[in-house]
N, C-alpha and C positions, 0 to 999 in steps of 0.2 A: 504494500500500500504506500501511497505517495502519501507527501507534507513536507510543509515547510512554515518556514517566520512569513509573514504575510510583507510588503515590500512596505508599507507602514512602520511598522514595529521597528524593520530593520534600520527604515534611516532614525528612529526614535534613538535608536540603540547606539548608535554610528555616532550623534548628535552629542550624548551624555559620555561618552568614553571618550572623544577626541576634542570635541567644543566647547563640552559644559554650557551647552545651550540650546534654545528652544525644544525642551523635552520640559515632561511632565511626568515622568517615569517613576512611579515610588510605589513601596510593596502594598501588594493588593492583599486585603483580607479576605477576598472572595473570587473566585475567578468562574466566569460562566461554559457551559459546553454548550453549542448551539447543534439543532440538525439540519443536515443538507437538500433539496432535491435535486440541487444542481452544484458540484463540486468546486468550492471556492480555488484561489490561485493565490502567487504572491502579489499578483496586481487586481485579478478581478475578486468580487465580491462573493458570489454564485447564487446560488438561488437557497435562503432559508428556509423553512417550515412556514406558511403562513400563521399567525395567531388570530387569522379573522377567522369568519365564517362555522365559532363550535369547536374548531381542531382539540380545542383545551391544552396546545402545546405553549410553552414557557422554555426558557434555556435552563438548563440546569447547573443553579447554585453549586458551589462544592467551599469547601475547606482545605488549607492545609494539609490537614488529615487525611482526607482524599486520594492525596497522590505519595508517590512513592518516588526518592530522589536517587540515583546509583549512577556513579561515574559517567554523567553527562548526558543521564537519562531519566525522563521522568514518563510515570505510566500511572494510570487511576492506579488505586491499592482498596480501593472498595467498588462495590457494583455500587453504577449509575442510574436511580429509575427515575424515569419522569411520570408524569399527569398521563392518565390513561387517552388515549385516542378518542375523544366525541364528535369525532366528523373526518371522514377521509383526508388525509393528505391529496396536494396535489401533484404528487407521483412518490417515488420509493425514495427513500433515506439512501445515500451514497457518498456523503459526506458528514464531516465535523468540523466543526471550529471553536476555537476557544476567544474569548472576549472578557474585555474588564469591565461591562457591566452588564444588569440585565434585559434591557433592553438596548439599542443604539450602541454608542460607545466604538473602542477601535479593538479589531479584530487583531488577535496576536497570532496565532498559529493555526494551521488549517491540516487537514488530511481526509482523505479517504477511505471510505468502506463495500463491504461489501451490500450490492442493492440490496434493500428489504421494504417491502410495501409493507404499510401498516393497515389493516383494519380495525374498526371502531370498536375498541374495548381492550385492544392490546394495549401494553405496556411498553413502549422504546427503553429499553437500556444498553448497557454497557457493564459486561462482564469484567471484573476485576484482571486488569492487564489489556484491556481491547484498545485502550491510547495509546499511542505510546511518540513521545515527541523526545529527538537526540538533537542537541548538539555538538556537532564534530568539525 
């Protein structure tokens, strides 16, 4: 599966380590996981989960706690559940992204998955270990 820093984040990042400027970078206590129908990039956005129309999807909050840090690798460390499905998606989950807040806000890391349509009354999660973002 593909991922990367989103082209945002990176010049954020670029910004704070060589300029000490125009950045707003400082530790989050929450970091969100959004779903995909259309698989974001390091410049394009792609296509999120709607929250109109019933879906009852939301990104999902995490903690800390959450993820698991090892030699320049971080992966959830707990299973991901969201808000049960009340209205079709408008197509299959294929991606993820991470964001620093819950709604809007700037996307930091993206990747992809494998497709999964969801029908109404499932569950979307992510099994302990199914992220997993490296810096190398």
């Amino acid at each position: 599966m593909a991922g990367s820093k989103t082209d945002t984040f990176e010049t954020r990042l670029l910004n704070l380590i060589f300029k000490n400027t125009g950045t707003t970078l400082a530790a989050l206590a929450n970091v969100y996981v959004a779903l995909f129908t259309t698989v974001p990039s390091d410049s394009s956005a792609g296509v999120e989960v709607l929250t109109t129309g019933g879906t009852g999807y939301g990104r999902k909050q995490t903690a800390p706690a959450d993820w698991t840090l090892t030699s320049g690798q971080v992966t959830n460390a707990n299973e991901l559940l969201y808000t049960a499905v009340g209205a079709a998606y408008a197509g299959p989950v294929v991606g993820w992204g991470i964001f620093e807040a819950a709604t809007g806000g700037t996307a930091l890391y993206w990747g992809d998955c494998p497709s999964t349509t969801m029908a109404v009354g499932d569950i979307p999660r992510w099994a302990p270990g199914a992220i997993v973002i490296t810096e190398d």
